[in-house]
mmJSON file of the N, C-alpha and C atoms, coordinates in Angstrom:
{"data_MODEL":{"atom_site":{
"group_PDB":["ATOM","ATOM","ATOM","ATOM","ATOM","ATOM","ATOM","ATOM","ATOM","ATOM","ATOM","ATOM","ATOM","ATOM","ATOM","ATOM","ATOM","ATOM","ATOM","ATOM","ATOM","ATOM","ATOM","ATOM","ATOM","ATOM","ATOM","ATOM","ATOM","ATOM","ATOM","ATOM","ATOM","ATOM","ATOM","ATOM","ATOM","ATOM","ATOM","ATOM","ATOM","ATOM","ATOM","ATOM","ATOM","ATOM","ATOM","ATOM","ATOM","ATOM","ATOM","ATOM","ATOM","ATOM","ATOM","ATOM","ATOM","ATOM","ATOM","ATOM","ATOM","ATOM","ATOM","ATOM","ATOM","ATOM","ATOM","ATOM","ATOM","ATOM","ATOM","ATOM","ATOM","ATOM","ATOM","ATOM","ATOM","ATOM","ATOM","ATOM","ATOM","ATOM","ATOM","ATOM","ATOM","ATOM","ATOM","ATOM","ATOM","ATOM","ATOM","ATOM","ATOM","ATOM","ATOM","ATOM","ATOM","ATOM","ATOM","ATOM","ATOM","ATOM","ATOM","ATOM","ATOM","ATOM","ATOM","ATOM","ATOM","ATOM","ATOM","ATOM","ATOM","ATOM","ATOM","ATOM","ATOM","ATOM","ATOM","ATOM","ATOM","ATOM","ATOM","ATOM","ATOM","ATOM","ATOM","ATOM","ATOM","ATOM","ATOM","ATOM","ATOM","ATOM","ATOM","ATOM","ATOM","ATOM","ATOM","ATOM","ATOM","ATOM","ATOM","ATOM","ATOM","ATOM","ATOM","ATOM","ATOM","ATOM","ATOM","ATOM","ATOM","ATOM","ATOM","ATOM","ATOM","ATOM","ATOM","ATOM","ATOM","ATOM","ATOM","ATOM","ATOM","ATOM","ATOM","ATOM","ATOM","ATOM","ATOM","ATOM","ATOM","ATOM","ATOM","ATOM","ATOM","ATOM","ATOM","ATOM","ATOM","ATOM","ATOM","ATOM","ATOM","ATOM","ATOM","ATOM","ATOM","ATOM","ATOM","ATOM","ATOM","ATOM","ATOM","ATOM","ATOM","ATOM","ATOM","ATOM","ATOM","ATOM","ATOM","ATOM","ATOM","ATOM","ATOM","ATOM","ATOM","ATOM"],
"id":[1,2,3,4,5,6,7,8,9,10,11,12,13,14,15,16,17,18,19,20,21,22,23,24,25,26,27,28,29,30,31,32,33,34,35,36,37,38,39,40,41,42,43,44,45,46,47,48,49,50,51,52,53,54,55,56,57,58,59,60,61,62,63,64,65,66,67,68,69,70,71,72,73,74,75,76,77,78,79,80,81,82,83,84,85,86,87,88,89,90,91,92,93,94,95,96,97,98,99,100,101,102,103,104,105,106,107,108,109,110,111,112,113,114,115,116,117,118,119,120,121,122,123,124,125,126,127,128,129,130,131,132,133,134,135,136,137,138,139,140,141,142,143,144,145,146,147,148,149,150,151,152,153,154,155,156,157,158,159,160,161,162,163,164,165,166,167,168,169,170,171,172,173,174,175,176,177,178,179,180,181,182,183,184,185,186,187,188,189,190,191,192,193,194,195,196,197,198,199,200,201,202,203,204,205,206,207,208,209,210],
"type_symbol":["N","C","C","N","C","C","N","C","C","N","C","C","N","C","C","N","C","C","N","C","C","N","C","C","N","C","C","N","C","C","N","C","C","N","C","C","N","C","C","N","C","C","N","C","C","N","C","C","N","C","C","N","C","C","N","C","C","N","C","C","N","C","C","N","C","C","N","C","C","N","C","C","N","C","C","N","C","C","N","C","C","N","C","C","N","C","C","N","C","C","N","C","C","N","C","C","N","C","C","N","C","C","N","C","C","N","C","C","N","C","C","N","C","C","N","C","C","N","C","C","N","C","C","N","C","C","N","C","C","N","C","C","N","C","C","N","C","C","N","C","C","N","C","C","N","C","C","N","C","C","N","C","C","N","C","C","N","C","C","N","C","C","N","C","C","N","C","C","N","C","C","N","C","C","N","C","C","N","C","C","N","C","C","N","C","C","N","C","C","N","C","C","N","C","C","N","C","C","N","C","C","N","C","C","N","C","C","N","C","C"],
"label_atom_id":["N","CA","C","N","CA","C","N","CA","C","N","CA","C","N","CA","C","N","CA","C","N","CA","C","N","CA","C","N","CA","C","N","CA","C","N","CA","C","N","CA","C","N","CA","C","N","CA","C","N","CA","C","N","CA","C","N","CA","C","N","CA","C","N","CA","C","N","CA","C","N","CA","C","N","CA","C","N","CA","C","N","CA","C","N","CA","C","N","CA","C","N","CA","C","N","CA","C","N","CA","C","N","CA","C","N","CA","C","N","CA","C","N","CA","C","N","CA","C","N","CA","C","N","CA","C","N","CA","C","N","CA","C","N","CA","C","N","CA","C","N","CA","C","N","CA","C","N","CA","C","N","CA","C","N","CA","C","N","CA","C","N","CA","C","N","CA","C","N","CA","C","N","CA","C","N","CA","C","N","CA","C","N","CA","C","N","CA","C","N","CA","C","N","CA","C","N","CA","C","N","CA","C","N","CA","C","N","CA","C","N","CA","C","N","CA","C","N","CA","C","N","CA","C","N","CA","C","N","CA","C","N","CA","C","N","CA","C","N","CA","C","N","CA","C"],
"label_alt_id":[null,null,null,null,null,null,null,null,null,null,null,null,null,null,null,null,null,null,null,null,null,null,null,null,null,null,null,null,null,null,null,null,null,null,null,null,null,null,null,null,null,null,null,null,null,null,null,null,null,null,null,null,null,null,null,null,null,null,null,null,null,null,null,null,null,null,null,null,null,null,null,null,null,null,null,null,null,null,null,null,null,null,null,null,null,null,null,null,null,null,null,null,null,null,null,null,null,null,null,null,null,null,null,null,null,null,null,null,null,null,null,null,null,null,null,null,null,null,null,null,null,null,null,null,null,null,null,null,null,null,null,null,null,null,null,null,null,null,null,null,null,null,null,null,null,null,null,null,null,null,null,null,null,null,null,null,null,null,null,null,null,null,null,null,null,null,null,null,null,null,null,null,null,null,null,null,null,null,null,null,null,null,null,null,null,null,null,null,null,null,null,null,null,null,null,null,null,null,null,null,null,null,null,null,null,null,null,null,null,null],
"label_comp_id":["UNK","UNK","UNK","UNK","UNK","UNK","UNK","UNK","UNK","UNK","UNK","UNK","UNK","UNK","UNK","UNK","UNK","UNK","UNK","UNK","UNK","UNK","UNK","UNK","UNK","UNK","UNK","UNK","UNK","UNK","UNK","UNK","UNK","UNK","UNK","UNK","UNK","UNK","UNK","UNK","UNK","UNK","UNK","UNK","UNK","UNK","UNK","UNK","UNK","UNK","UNK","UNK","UNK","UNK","UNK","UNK","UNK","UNK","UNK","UNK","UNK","UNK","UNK","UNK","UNK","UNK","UNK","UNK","UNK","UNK","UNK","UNK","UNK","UNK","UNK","UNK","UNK","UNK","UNK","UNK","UNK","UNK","UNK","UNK","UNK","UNK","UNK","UNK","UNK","UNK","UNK","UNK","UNK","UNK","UNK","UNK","UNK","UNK","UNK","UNK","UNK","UNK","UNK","UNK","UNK","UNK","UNK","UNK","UNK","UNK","UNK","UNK","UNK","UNK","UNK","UNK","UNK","UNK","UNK","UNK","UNK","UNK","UNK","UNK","UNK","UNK","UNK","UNK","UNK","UNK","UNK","UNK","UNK","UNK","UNK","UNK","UNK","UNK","UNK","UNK","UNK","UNK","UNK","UNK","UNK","UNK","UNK","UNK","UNK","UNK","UNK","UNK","UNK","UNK","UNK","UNK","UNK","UNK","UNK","UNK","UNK","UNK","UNK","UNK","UNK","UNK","UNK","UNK","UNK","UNK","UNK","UNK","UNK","UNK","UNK","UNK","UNK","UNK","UNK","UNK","UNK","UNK","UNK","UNK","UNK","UNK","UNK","UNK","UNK","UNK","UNK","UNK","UNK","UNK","UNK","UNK","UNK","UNK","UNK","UNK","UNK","UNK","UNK","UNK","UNK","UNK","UNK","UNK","UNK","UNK"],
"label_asym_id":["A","A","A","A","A","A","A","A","A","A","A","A","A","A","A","A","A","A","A","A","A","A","A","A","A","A","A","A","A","A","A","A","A","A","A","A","A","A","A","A","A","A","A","A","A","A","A","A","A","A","A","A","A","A","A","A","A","A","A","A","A","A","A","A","A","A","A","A","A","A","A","A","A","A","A","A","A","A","A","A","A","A","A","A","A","A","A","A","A","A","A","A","A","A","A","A","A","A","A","A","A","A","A","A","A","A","A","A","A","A","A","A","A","A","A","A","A","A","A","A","A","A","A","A","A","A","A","A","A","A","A","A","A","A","A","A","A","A","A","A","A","A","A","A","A","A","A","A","A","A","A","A","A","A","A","A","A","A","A","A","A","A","A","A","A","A","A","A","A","A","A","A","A","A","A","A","A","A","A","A","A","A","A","A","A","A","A","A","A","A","A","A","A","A","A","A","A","A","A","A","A","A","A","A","A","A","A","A","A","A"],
"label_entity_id":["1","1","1","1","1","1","1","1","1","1","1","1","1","1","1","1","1","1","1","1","1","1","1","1","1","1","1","1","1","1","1","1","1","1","1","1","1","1","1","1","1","1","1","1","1","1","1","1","1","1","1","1","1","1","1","1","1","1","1","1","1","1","1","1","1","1","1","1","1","1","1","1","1","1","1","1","1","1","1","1","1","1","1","1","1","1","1","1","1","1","1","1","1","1","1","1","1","1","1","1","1","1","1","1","1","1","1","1","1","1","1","1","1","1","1","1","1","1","1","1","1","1","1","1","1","1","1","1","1","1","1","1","1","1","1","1","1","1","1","1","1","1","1","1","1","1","1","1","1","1","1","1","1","1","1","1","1","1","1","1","1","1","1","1","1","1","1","1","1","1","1","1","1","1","1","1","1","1","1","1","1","1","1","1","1","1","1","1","1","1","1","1","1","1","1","1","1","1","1","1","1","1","1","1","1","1","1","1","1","1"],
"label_seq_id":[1,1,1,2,2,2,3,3,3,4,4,4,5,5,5,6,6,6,7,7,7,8,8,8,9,9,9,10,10,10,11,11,11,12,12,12,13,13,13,14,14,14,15,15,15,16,16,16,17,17,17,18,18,18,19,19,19,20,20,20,21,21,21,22,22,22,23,23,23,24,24,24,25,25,25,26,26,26,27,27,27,28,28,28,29,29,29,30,30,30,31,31,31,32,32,32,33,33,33,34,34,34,35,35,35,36,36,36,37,37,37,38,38,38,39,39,39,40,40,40,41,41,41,42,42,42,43,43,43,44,44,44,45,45,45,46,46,46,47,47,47,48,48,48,49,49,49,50,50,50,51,51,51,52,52,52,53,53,53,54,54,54,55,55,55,56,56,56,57,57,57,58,58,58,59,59,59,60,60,60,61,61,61,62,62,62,63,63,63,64,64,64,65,65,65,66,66,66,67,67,67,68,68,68,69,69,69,70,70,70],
"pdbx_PDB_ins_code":[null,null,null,null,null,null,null,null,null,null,null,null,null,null,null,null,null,null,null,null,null,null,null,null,null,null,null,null,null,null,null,null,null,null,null,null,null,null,null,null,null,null,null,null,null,null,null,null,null,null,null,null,null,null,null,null,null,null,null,null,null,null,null,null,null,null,null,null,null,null,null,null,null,null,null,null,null,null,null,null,null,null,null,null,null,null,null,null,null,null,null,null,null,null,null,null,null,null,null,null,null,null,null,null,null,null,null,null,null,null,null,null,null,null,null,null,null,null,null,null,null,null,null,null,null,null,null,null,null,null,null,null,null,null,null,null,null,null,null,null,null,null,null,null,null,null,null,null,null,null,null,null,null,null,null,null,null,null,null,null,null,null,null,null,null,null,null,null,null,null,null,null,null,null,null,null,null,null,null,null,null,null,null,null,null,null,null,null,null,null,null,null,null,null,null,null,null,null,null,null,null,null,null,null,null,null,null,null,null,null],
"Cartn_x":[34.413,33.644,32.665,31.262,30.05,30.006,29.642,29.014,27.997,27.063,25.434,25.002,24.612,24.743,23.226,22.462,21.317,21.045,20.622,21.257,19.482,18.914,17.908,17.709,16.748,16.089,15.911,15.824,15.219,13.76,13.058,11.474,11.319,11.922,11.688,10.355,9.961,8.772,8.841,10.05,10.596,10.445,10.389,10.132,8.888,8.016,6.622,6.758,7.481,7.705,8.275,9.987,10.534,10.871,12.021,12.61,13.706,13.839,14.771,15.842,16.47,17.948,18.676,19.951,20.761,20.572,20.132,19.761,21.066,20.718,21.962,22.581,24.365,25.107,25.438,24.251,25.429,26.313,26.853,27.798,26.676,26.059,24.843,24.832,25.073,24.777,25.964,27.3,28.24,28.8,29.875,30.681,30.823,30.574,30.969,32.146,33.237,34.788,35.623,34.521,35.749,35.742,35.168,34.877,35.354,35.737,35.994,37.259,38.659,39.759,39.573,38.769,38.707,38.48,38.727,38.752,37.386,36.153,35.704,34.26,33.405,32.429,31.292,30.738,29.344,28.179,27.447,26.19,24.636,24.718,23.738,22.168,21.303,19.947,19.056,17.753,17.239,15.993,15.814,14.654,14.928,14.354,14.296,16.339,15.021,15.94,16.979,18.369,19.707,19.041,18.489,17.908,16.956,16.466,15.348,15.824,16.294,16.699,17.993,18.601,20.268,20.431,22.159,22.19,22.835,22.736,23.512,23.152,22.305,21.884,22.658,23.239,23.415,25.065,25.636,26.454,27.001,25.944,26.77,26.82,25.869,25.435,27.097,27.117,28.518,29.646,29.977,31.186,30.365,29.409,29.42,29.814,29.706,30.295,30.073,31.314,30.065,30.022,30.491,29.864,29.576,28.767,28.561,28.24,29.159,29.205,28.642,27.433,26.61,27.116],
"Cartn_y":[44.602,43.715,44.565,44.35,45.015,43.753,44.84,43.891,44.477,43.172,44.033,43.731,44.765,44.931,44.813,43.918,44.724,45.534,46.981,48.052,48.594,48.131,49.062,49.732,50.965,51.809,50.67,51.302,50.548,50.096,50.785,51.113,50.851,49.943,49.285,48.475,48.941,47.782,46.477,46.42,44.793,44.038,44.398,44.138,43.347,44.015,43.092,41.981,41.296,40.392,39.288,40.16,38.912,39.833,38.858,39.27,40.682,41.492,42.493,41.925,42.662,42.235,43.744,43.114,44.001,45.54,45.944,47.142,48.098,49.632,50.517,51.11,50.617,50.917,49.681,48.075,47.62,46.514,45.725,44.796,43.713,43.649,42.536,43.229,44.867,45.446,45.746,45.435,45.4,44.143,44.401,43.303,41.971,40.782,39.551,39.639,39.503,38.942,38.713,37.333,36.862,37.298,38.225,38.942,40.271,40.742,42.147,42.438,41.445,41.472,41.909,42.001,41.809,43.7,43.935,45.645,45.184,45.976,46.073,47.119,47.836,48.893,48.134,48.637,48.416,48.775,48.281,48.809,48.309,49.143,48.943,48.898,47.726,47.468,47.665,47.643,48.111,47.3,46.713,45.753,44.246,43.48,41.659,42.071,42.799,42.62,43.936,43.279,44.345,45.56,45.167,46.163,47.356,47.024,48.153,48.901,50.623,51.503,51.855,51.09,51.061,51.414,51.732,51.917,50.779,49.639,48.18,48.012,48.589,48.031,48.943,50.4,51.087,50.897,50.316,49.557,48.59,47.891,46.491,47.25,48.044,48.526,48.748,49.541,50.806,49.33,48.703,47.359,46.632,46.674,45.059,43.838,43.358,41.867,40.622,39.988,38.575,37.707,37.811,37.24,37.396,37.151,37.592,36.396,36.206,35.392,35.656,35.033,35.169,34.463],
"Cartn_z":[-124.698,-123.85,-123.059,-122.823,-122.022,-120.875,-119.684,-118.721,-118.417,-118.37,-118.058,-116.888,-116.045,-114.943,-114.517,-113.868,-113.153,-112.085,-111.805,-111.373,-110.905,-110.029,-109.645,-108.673,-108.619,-107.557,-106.421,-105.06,-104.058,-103.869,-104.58,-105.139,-106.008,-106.99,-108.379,-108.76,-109.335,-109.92,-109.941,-110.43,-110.801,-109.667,-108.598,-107.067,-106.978,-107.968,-107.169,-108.405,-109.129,-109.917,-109.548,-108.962,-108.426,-107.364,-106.153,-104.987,-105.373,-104.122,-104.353,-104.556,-105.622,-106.052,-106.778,-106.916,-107.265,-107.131,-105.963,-105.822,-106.073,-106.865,-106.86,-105.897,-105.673,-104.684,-103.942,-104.11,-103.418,-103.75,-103.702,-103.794,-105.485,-105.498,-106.396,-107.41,-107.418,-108.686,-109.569,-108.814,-109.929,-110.038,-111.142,-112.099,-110.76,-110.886,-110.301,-109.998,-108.777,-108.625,-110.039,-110.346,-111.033,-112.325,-112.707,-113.824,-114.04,-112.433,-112.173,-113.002,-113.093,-112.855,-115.119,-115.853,-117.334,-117.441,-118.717,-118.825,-119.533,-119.617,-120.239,-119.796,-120.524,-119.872,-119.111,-118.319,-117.549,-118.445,-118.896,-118.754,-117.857,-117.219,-116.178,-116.805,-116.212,-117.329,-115.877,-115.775,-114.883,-115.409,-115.992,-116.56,-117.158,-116.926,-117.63,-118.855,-120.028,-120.831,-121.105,-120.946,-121.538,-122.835,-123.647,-124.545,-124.125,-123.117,-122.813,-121.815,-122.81,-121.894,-121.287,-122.463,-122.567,-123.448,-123.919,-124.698,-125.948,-125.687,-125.904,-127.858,-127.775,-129.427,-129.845,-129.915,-130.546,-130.451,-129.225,-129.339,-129.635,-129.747,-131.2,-132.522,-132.647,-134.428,-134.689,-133.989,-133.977,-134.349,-133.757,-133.771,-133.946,-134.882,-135.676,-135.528,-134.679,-134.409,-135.093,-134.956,-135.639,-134.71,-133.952,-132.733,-131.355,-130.66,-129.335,-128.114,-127.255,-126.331,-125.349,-125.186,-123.584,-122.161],
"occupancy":[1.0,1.0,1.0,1.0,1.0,1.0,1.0,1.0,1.0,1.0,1.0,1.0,1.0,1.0,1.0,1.0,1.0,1.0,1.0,1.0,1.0,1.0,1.0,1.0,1.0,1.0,1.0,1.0,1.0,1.0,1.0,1.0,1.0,1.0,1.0,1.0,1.0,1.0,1.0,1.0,1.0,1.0,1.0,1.0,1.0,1.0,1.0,1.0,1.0,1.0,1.0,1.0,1.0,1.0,1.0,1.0,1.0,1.0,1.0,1.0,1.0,1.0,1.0,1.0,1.0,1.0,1.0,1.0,1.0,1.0,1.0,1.0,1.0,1.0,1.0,1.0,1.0,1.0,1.0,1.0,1.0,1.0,1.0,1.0,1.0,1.0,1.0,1.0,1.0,1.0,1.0,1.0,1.0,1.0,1.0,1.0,1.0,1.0,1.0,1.0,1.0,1.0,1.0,1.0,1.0,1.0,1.0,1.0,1.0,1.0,1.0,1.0,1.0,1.0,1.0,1.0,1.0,1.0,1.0,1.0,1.0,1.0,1.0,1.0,1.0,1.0,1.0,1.0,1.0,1.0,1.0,1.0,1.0,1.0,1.0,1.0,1.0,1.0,1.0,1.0,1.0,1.0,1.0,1.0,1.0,1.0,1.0,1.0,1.0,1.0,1.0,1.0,1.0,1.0,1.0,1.0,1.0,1.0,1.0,1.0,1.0,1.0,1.0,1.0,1.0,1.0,1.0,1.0,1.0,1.0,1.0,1.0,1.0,1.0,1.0,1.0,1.0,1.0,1.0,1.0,1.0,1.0,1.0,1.0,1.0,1.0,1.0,1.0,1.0,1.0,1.0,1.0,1.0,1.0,1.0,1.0,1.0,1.0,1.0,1.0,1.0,1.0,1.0,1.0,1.0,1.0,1.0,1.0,1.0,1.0],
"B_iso_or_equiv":[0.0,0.0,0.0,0.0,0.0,0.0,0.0,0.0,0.0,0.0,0.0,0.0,0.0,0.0,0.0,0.0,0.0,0.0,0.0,0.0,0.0,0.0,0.0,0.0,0.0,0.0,0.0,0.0,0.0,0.0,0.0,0.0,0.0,0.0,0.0,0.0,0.0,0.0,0.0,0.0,0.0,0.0,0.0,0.0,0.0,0.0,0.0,0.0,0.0,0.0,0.0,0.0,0.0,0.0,0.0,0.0,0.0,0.0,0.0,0.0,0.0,0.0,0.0,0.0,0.0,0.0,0.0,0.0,0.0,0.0,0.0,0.0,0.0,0.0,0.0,0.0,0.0,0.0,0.0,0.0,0.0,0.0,0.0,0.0,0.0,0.0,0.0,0.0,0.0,0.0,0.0,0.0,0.0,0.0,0.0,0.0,0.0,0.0,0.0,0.0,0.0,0.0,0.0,0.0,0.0,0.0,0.0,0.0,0.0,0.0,0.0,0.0,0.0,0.0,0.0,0.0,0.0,0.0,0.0,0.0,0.0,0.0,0.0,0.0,0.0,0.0,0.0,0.0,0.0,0.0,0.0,0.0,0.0,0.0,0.0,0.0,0.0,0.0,0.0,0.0,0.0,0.0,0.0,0.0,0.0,0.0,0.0,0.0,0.0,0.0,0.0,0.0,0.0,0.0,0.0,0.0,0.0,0.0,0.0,0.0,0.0,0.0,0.0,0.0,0.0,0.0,0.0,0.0,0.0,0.0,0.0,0.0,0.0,0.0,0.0,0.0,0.0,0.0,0.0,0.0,0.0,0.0,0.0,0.0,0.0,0.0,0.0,0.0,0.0,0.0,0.0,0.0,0.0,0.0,0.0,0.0,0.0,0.0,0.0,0.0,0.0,0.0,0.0,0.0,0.0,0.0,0.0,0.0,0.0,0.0],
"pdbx_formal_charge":[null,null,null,null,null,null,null,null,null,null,null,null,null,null,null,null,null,null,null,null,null,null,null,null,null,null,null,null,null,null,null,null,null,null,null,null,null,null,null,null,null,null,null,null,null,null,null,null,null,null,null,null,null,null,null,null,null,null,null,null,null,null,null,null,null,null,null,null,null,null,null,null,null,null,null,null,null,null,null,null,null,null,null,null,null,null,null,null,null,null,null,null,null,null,null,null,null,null,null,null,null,null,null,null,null,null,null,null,null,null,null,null,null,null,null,null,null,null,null,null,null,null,null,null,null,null,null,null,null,null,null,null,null,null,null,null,null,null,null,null,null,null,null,null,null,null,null,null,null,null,null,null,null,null,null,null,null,null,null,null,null,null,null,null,null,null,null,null,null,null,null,null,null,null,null,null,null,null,null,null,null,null,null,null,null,null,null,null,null,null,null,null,null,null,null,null,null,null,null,null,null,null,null,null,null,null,null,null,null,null],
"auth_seq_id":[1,1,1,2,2,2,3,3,3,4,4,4,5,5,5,6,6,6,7,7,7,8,8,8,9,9,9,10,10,10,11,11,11,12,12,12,13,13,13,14,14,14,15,15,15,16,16,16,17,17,17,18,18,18,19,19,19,20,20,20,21,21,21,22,22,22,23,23,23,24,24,24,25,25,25,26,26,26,27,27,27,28,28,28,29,29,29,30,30,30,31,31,31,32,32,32,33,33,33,34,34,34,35,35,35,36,36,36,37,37,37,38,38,38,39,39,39,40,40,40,41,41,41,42,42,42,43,43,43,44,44,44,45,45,45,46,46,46,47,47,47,48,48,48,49,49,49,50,50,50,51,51,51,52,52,52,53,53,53,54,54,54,55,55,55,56,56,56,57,57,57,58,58,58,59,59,59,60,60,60,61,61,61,62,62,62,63,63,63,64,64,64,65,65,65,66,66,66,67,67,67,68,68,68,69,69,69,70,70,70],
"auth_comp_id":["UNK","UNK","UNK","UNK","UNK","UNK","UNK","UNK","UNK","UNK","UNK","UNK","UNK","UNK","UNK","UNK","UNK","UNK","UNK","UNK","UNK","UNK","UNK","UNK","UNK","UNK","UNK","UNK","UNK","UNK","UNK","UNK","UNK","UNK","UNK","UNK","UNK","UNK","UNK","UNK","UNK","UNK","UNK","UNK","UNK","UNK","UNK","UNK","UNK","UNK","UNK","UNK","UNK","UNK","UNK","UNK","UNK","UNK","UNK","UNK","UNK","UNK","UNK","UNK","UNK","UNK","UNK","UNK","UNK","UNK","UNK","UNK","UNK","UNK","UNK","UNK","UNK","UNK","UNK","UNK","UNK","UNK","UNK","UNK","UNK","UNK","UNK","UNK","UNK","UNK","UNK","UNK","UNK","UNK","UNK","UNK","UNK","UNK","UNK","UNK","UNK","UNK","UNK","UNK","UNK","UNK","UNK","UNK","UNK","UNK","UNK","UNK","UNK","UNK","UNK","UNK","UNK","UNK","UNK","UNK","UNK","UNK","UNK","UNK","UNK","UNK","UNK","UNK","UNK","UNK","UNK","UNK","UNK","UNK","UNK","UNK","UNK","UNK","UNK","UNK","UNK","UNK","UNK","UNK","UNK","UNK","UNK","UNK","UNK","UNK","UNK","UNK","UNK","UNK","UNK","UNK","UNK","UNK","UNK","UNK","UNK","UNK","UNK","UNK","UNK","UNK","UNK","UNK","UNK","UNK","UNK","UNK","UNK","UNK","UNK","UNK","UNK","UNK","UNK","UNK","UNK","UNK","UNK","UNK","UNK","UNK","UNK","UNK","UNK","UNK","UNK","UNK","UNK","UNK","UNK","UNK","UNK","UNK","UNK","UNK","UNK","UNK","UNK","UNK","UNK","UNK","UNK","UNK","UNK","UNK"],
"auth_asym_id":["A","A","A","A","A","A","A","A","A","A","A","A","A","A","A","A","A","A","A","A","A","A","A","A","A","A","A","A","A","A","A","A","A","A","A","A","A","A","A","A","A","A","A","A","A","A","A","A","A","A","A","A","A","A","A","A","A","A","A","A","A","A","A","A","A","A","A","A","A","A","A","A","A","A","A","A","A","A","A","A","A","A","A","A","A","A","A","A","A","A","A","A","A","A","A","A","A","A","A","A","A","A","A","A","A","A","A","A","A","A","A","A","A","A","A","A","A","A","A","A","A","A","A","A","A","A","A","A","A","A","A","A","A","A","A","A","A","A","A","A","A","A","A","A","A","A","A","A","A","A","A","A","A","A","A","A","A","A","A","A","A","A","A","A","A","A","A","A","A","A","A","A","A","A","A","A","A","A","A","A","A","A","A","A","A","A","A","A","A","A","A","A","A","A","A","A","A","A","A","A","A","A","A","A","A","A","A","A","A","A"],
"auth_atom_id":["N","CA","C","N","CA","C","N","CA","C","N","CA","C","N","CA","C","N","CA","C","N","CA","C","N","CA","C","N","CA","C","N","CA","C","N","CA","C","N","CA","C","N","CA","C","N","CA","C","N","CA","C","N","CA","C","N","CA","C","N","CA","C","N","CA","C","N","CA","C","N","CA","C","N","CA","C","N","CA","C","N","CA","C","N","CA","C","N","CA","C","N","CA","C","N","CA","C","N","CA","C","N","CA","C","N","CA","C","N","CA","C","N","CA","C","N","CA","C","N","CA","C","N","CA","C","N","CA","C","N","CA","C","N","CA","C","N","CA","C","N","CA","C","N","CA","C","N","CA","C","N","CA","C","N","CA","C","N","CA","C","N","CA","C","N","CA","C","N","CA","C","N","CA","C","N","CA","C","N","CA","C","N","CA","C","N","CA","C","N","CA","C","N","CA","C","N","CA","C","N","CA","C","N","CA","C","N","CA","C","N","CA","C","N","CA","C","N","CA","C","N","CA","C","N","CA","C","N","CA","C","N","CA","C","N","CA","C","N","CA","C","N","CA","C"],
"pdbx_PDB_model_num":[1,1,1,1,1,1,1,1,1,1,1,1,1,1,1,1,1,1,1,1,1,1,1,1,1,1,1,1,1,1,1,1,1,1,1,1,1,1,1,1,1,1,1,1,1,1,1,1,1,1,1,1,1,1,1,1,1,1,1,1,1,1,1,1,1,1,1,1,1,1,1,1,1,1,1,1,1,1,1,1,1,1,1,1,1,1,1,1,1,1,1,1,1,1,1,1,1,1,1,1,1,1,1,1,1,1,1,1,1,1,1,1,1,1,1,1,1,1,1,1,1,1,1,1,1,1,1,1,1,1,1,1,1,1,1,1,1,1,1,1,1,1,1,1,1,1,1,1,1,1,1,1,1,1,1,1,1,1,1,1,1,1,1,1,1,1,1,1,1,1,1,1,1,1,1,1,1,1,1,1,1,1,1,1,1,1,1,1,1,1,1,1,1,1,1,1,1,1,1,1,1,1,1,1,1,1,1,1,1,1]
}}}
């Protein structure tokens, strides 16, 4: 199981797009409560999309899934 995290600088670009959010370090940028309590890795995305600048594609390749639940 991946959790994708949005995880940015305080100085993020993404800033002049939308409102500051999930900045790195505090409470917004990790796993949700009720999600916390599940084993599974973080990956932290720092842009719109989970693919850019992660390493997430190379992690499905690897486990092949046939399916993936959003």
């Amino acid at each position: 199981m991946f959790f994708i995290c949005d995880n940015h600088d305080p100085d993020d670009l993404e800033f002049r797009l939308f409102p500051e959010h999930c900045v790195r370090g505090t409470d917004e940028a990790r796993v949700i409560p009720e999600l916390s309590g599940y084993e599974g890795d973080v990956i932290p995305k720092r842009r719109y999309s989970a693919f850019f600048g992660t390493d997430l594609e190379e992690r499905l390749a690897e486990l092949k899934p046939e399916k993936i639940i959003i």
